[in-house]
C-alpha positions as CSV (number, residue, x, y, z in Angstrom):
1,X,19.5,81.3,-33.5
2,X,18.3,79.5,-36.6
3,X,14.4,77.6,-36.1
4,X,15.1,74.1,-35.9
5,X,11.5,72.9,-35.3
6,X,7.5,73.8,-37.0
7,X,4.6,72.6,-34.9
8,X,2.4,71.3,-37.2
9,X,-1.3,72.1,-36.4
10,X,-4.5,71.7,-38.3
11,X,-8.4,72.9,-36.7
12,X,-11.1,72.3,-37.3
13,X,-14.0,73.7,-34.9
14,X,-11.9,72.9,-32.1
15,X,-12.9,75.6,-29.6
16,X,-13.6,73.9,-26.8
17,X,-9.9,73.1,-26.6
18,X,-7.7,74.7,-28.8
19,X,-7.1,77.3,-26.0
20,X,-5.0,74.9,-23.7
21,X,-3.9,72.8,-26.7
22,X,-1.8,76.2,-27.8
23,X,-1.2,77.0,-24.3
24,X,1.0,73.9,-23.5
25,X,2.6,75.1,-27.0
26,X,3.5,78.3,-26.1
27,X,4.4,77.0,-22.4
28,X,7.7,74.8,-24.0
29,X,11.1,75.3,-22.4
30,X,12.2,74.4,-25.7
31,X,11.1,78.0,-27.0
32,X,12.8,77.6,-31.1
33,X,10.1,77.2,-32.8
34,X,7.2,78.5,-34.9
35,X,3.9,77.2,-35.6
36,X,1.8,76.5,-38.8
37,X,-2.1,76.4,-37.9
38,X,-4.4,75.5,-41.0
39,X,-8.1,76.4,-40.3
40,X,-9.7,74.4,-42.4
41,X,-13.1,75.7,-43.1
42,X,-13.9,75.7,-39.7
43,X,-17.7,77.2,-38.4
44,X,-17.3,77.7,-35.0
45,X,-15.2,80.1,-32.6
46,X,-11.9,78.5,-33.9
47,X,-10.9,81.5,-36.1
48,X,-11.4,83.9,-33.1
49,X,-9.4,82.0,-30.8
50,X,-6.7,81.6,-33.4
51,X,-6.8,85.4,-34.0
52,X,-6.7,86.2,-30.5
53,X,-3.0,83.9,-30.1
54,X,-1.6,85.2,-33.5
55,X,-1.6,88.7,-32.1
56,X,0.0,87.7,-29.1
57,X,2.6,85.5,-30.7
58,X,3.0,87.1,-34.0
59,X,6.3,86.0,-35.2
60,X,6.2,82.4,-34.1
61,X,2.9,81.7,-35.9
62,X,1.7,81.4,-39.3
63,X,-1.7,80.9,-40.2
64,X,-3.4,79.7,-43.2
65,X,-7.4,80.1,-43.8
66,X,-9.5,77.7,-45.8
67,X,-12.8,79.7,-46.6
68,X,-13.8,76.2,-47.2
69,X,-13.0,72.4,-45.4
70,X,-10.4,70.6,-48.0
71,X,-9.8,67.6,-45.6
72,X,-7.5,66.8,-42.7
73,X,-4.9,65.0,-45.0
74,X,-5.0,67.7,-47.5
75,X,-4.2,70.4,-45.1
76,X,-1.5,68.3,-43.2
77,X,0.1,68.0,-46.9
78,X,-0.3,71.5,-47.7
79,X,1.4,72.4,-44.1
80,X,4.2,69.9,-44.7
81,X,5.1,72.2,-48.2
82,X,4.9,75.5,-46.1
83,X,7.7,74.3,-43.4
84,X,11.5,75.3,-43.9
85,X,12.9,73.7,-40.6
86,X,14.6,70.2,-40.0
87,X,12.2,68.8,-37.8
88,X,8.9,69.2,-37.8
89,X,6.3,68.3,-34.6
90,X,2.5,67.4,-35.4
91,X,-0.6,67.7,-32.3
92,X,-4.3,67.7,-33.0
93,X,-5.6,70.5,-31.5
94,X,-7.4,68.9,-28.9
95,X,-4.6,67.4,-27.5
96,X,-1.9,69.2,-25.1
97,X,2.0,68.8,-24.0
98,X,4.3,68.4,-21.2
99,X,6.1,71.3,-21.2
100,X,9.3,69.7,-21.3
101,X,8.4,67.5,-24.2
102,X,10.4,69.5,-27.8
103,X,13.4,69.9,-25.2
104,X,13.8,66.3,-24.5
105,X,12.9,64.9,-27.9
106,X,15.0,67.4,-29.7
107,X,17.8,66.6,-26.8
108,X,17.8,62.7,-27.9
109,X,17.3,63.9,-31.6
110,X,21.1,66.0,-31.4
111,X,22.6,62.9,-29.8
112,X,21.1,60.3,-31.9
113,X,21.5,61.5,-35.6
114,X,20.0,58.3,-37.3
115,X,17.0,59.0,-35.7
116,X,14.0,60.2,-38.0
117,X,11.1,60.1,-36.5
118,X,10.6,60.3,-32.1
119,X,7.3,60.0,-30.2
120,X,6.7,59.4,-26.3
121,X,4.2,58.1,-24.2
122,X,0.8,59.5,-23.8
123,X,-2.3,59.8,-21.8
124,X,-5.5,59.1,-23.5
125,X,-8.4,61.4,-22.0
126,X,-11.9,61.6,-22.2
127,X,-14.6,62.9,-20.2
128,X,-15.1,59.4,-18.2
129,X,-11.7,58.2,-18.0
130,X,-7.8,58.7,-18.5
131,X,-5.7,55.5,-19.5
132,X,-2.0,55.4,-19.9
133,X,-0.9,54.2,-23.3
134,X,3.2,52.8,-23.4
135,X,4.5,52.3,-27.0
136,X,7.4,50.3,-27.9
137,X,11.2,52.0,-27.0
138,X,13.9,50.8,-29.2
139,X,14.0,51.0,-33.1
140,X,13.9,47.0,-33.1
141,X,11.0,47.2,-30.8
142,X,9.3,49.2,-33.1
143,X,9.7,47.6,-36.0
144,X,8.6,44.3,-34.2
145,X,5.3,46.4,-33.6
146,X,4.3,47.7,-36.6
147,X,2.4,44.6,-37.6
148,X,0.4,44.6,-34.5
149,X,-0.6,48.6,-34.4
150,X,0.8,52.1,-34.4
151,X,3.5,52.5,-32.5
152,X,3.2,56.0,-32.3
153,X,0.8,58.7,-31.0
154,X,0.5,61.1,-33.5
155,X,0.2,64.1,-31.3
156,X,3.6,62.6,-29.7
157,X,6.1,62.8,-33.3
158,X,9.1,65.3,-33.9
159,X,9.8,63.6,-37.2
160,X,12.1,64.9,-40.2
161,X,10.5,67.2,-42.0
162,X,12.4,66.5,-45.8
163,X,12.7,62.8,-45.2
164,X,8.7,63.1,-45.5
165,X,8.4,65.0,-47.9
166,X,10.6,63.2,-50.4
167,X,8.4,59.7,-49.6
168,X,5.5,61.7,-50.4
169,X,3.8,62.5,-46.8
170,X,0.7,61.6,-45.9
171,X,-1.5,58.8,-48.1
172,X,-5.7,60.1,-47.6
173,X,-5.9,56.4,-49.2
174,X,-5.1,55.1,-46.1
175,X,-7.0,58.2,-43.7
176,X,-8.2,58.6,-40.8
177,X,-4.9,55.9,-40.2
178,X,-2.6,57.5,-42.8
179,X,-0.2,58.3,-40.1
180,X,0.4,55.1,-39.4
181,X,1.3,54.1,-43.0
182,X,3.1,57.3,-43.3
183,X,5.5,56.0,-40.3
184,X,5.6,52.7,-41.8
185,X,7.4,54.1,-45.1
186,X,9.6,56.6,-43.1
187,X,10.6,53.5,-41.0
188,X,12.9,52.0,-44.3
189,X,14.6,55.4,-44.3
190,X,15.8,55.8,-41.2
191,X,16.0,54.9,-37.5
192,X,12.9,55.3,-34.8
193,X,12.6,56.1,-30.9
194,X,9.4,56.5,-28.3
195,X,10.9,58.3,-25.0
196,X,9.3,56.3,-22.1
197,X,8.4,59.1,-20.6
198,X,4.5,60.4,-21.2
199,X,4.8,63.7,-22.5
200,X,1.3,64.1,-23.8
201,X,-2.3,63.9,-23.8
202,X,-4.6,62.9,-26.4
203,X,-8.0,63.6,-26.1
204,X,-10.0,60.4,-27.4
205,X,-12.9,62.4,-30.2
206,X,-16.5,63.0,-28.8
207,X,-17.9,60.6,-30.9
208,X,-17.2,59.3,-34.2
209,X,-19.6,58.0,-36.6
210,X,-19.6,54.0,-37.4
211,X,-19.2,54.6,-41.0
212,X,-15.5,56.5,-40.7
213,X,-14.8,54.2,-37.7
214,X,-15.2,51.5,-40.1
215,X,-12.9,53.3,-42.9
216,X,-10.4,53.4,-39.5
217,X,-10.6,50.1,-39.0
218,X,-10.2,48.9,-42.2
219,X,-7.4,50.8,-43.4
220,X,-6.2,49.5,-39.9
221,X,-6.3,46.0,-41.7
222,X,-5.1,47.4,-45.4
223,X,-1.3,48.7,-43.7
224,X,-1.2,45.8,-41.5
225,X,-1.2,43.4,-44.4
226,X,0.9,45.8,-46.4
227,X,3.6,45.4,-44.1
228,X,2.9,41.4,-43.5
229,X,3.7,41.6,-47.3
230,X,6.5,44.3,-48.1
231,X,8.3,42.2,-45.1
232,X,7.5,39.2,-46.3
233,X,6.4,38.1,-42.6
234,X,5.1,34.6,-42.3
235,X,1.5,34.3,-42.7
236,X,0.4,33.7,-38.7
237,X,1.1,37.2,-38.4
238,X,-2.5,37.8,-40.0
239,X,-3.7,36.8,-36.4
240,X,-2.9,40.7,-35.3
241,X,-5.8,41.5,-37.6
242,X,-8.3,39.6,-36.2
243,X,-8.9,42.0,-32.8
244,X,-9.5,45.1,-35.6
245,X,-11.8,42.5,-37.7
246,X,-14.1,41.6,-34.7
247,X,-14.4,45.2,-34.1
248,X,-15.4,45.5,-37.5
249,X,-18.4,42.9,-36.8
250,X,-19.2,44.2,-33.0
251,X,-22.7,46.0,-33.2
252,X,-22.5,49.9,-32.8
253,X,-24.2,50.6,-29.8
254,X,-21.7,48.1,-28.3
255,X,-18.7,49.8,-30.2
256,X,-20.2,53.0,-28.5
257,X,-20.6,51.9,-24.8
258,X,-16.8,50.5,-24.7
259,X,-15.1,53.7,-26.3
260,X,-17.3,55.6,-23.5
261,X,-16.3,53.4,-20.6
262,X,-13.0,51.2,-21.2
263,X,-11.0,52.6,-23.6
């Protein structure tokens, strides 16, 4: 049976939890697939854990070694060249799956052939708290919600794997949020779907630093305005920008102590 699907998957001193992260992989009922991993430079245990799942799993994973770290965007980009299948599935790898989720996404994806690009619901986890997180359904609901955030988890996408190459995957302009524009561009190009059902769950980062929040939140702002403009959306829709803007102006420590507790 020809592949249909790559996981997409790039490290970086993950080894806390790339070991269940590739365990709900290789735990799919949907079994007809392979998996890129790019190690990108990392220092840790990662390449010893990696090692230890390529010999089980020989044929269904490809890994690619960077002796040093070229960048999160870079490495998704290089990935996206390396991948031959239709449809190609992205997860960080301190995230995890619903075992059911390929099969169902790739069930919806055979019946509904405009479809591009599928997420789902997710879980976002951290050491304090879990929080369920419900994206828009429909295409028309999606589109509708681009101007207020990402409407998809980016651990949660099946998307078409030429379709993004030919619009020129991922922007590191717009990184760490280059996802989000990258979904914004696929979206004039074809038809988009979120399964209500939560298939995954995202682990929220141990901490980020206020300057690359910052660069988060701006870029935030930067595709929120370029869709306001390329849609030529009436100019009140600049209020979905002001939630990211007082984040920008909240003190850290405050910033720090919310993420912790409440998000």
């Amino acid at each position: 049976m020809k592949i249909m699907l790559t996981v997409l998957l790039p490290v970086l001193n993950e080894e806390k939890y790339l070991d269940k992260c590739l365990g709900s992989l290789f735990s799919q009922t949907y079994r007809n697939f392979k998996i890129i991993c790019i190690n990108d430079g990392s220092t840790d245990g990662t390449g010893l854990i990696i090692a230890k799942w390529k010999k089980k799993y020989s044929s269904r994973m490809q890994v690619v070694t960077h002796e040093d770290n070229v960048g999160f965007t870079d490495s998704l980009n290089e990935g996206l060249g390396l991948i031959s299948t239709k449809w190609t599935a992205r997860i960080d790898a301190d995230d995890c799956w619903h075992p059911e989720k390929l099969e169902k996404q790739l069930a919806y994806l055979a019946s509904n052939t405009k479809t591009k690009l599928i997420g789902c619901n997710y879980i976002n986890v951290s050491d304090n708290f879990e929080r369920q997180v419900n994206l828009p359904e429909t295409d028309t609901q999606i589109r509708k919600y681009f101007v207020r955030d990402n409407p998809f988890g980016h651990s949660c996408v099946v998307f078409d794997t030429d379709l993004v190459r030919s619009i020129g995957g991922y922007n590191k302009e717009y990184y760490p949020s280059d996802d989000y524009e990258l979904w914004f561009r696929l979206s004039e190009n074809g038809s988009l779907y979120n399964l209500k059902e939560t298939l995954c769950r995202r682990r929220l980062g141990d901490g980020i630093s206020i300057l690359s929040q910052n660069r988060q939140l701006n870029n935030c702002m930067r595709i929120q305005s370029k869709i306001i403009r390329s849609q030529k959306l009436p100019i009140y829709n600049y209020v979905y920008t002001v939630p990211t803007l007082l984040t920008l102006i909240t003190p850290g420590w405050v910033r720090g102590l919310k993420r912790k507790f409440f998000n």
